[in-house]
N, C-alpha and C positions, 0 to 999 in steps of 0.2 A: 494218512499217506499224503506226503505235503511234495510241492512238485521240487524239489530234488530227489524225492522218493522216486516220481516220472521219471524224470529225464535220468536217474539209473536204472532205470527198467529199459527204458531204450537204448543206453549204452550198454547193457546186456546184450540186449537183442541184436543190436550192431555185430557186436563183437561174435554171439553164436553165428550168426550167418555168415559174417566175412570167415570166421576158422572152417566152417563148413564148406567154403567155397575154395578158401586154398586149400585145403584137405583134397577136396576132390580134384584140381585143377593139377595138385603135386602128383596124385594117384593114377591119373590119365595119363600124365605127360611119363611117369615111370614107366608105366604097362608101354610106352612108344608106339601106341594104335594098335598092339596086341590085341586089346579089347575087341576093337571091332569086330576085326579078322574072327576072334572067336564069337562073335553072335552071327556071321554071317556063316559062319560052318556048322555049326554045331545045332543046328532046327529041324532035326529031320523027323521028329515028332511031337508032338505037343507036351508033351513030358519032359521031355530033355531040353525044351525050349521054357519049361517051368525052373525046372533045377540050375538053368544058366542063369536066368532073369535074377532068380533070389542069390546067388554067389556073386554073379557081378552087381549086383545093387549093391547088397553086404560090402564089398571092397569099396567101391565110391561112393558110399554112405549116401544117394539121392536114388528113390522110384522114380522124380521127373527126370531127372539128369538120361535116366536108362532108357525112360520111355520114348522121351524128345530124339532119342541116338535111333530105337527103332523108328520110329513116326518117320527117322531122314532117309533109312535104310528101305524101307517100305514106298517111301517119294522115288529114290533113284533106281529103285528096281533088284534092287540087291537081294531084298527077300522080300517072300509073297505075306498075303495078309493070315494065310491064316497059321505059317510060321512065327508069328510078330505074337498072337496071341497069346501064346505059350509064356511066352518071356515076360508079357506086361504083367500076366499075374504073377510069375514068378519074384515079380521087380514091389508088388505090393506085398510080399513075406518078406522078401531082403532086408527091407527098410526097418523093420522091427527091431534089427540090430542095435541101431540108433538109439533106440529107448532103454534098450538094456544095456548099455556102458552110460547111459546117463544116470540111469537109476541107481550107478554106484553110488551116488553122492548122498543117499539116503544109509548105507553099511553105515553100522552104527557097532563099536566094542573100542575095548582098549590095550588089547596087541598090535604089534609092531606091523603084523600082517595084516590086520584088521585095516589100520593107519592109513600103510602104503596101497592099499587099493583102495582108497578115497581118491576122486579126480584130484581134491586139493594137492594131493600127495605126489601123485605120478606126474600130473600135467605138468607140472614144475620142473622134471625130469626129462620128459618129452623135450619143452621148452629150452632145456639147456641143451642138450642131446645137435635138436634143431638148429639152435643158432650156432652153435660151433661148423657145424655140417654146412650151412649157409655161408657162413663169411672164412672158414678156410680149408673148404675143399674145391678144388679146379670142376673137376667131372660130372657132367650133367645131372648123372643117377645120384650121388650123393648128395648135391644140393635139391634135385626134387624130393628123397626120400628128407631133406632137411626141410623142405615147406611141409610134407606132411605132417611129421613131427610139431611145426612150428603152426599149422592150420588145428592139428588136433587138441594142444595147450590152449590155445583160443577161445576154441568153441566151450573147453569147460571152465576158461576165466568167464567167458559171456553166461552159461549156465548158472557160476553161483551167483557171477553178480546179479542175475532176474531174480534168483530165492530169495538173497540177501534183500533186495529192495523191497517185494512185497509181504517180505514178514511182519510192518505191521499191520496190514490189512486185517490178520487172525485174529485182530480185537476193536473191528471194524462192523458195529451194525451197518453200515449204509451196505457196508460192501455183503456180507451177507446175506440182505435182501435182494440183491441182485444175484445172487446164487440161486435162490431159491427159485427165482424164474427157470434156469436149465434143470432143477425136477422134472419138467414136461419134456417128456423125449424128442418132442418136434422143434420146441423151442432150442434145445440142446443141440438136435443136427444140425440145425440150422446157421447156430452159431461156431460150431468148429468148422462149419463146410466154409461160412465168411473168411472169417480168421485167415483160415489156410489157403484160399482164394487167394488175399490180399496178398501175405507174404509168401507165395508160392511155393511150400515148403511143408509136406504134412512132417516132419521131422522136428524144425524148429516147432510147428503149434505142439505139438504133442510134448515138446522141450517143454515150451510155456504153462502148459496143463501141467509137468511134473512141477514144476517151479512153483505153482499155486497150488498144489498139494502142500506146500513146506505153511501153507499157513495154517493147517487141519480143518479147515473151510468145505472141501471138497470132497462131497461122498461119490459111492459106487452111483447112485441113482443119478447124477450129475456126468461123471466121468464119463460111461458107459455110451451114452447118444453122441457125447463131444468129438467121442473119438471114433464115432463111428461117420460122423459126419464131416471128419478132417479127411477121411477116405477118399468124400465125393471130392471135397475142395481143391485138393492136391492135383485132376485131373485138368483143372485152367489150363494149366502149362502145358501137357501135350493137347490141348485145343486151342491153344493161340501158335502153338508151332506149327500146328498143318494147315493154319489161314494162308490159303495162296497156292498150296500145294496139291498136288495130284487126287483124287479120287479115293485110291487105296489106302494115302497118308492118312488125310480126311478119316476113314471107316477104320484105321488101327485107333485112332485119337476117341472114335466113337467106344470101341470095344474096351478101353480102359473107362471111358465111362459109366458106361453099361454095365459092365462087369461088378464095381464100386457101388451103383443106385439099389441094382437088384437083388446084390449080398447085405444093403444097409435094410432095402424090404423086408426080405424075409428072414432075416435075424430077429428083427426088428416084430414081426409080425407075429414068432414063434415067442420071442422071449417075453413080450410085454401082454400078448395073449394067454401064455401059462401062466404069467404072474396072477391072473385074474383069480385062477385057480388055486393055484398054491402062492403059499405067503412067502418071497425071498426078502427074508427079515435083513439081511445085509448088504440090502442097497439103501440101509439109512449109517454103515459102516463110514469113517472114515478112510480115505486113500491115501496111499505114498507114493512115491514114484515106483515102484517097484509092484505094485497093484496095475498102475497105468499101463505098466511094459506090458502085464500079465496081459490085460484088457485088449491092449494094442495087437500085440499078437497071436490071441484067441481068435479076433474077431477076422485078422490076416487069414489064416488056419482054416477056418472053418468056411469062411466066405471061397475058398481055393478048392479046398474040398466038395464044396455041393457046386461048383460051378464048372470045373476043370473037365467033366465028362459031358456039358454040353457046349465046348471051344466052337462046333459045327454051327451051335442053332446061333452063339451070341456076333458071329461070323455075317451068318444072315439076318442078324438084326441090325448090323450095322451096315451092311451094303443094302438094304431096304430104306433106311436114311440116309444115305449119301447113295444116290439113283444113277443108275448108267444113262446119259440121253438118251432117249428116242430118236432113231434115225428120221431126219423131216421127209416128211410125205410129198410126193413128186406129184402132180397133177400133168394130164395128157389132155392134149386138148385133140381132136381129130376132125381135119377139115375136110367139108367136104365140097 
């Protein structure tokens, strides 16, 4: 991999996140603050404040995008904290979406059908779709629905051009052995939680994880911590939004955290503990993107699942971290 090989990797990566951002930015501006209005009615229990979280994430293809909206919503008093919880974890199933329209680009046949739901195929469609809608329609909604359009062609030019780039890596010992480091489940969370830190975005890493899958480099035993550890990473973003802000922003920022460490524990603690016992021979499997998606939202699923019936206690873990003051103690003094 020689650096024009780079520096198309990064113009991938440009390109996925700028189409991801106009994507959502076309989706917002559509919805006309609709959105809001619907996370600030619709929490009347923690269920319903899951099943809104994962639909509106799903629409604006971002968990931080949604989370960042409640964390401001939580700040201004518009809804309480332990409404806000409902929706963060609903906002980490939503996102899985993202993985599974990526993972078209592994559909592999030779009908017409087959074809046209290759990104290569539609995005192209999209794109024309888009810029007509952009340069000659007057009316707000049709040129946002043409950023959409024109944000979602993007994101899967950015898409193939990262596969295209690192395809030859797949006959790459260097690169290789540097695979074989994320075997170690620690070393693996470790470095999706970085990753997706950096570029704020468990979507795009998880992009980038399908994109090196296209080299057959990447097994289940590798895949599996990556992506569990893009979970944690994705949480920077609603923790650098509630610097400054309120108390209760602070503790919903914590509860997306919390929520993300606890479900990577004990997944983590279950799965790699029964491995001791039973042999899971197919985490020396190769993966595709379409494994990835699987993984990605398995591990949504199931982390929602064993967490969603204690929203009370992860509530009080997070107002035990961010502390109410203590009111200062007044001293009498009595003369006599």
């Amino acid at each position: 991999m020689d650096i024009f090989s780079v520096l198309s990797l990064f113009c991938g990566l440009a390109l996925f996140l700028y189409g991801m951002n106009t994507m959502g930015n076309g989706l917002e501006k559509f919805s006309g603050g609709r959105l809001e209005k619907v996370l600030e009615k619709m929490t009347s229990n923690t269920f319903k404040g899951f099943l809104l979280g994962a639909a509106v994430t799903a629409i604006i293809q971002s968990s931080s995008a949604t989370t960042v909206m409640v964390v401001g919503f939580v700040n201004s008093g518009i809804m309480k904290l332990k409404q806000a919880i409902g929706i963060i974890m609903g906002a980490n199933v939503g996102t899985t979406i993202t993985s599974w329209i990526l993972s078209l680009s592994g559909i592999e046949g030779d009908s017409v059908v087959i074809q046209f739901l290759k990104p290569s195929s539609f995005s192209a469609v999209f794109a024309l779709v888009g810029i007509v809608l952009l340069m000659f329609c007057k009316a707000d909604s049709k040129k946002n629905i043409g950023s959409i359009f024109i944000g979602f062609a993007v994101l899967m030019v950015g898409m193939n051009t990262m596969s295209d780039a690192v395809k030859p890596l797949a006959n790459n010992p260097t690169f290789a052995s540097i695979l074989t480091m994320f075997n170690n489940p620690i070393f693996g969370i470790f470095a999706g939680a970085v990753l997706t830190a950096i570029i704020q975005s468990s979507s795009a890493s998880v992009g980038i994880l399908q994109a090196l899958s296209a080299t057959g480099s990447i097994t289940y035993s590798m895949a599996i911590p990556i992506v569990m550890g893009q979970n944690i990473g994705t949480c920077v973003t609603s923790l650098i939004s509630c610097i400054g802000a309120k108390k209760n922003a602070k503790r919903a920022a914590f509860v997306h955290l919390y929520f993300n460490i606890i479900g990577t524990l004990v997944i983590s603690l279950f799965f790699y503990g029964s491995h001791l016992f039973l042999d899971y021979s197919f985490l020396k499997d190769v993966v595709n993107p379409v494994n990835i998606a699987t993984i990605h939202t398995a591990f949504n699923f199931i982390t929602t699942a064993l967490l969603l019936p204690f929203s009370k206690q992860l509530e009080k873990l997070a107002c035990a971290t961010v502390r109410d003051k203590l009111p200062a103690k007044t001293s009498l003094t009595i003369q006599t």
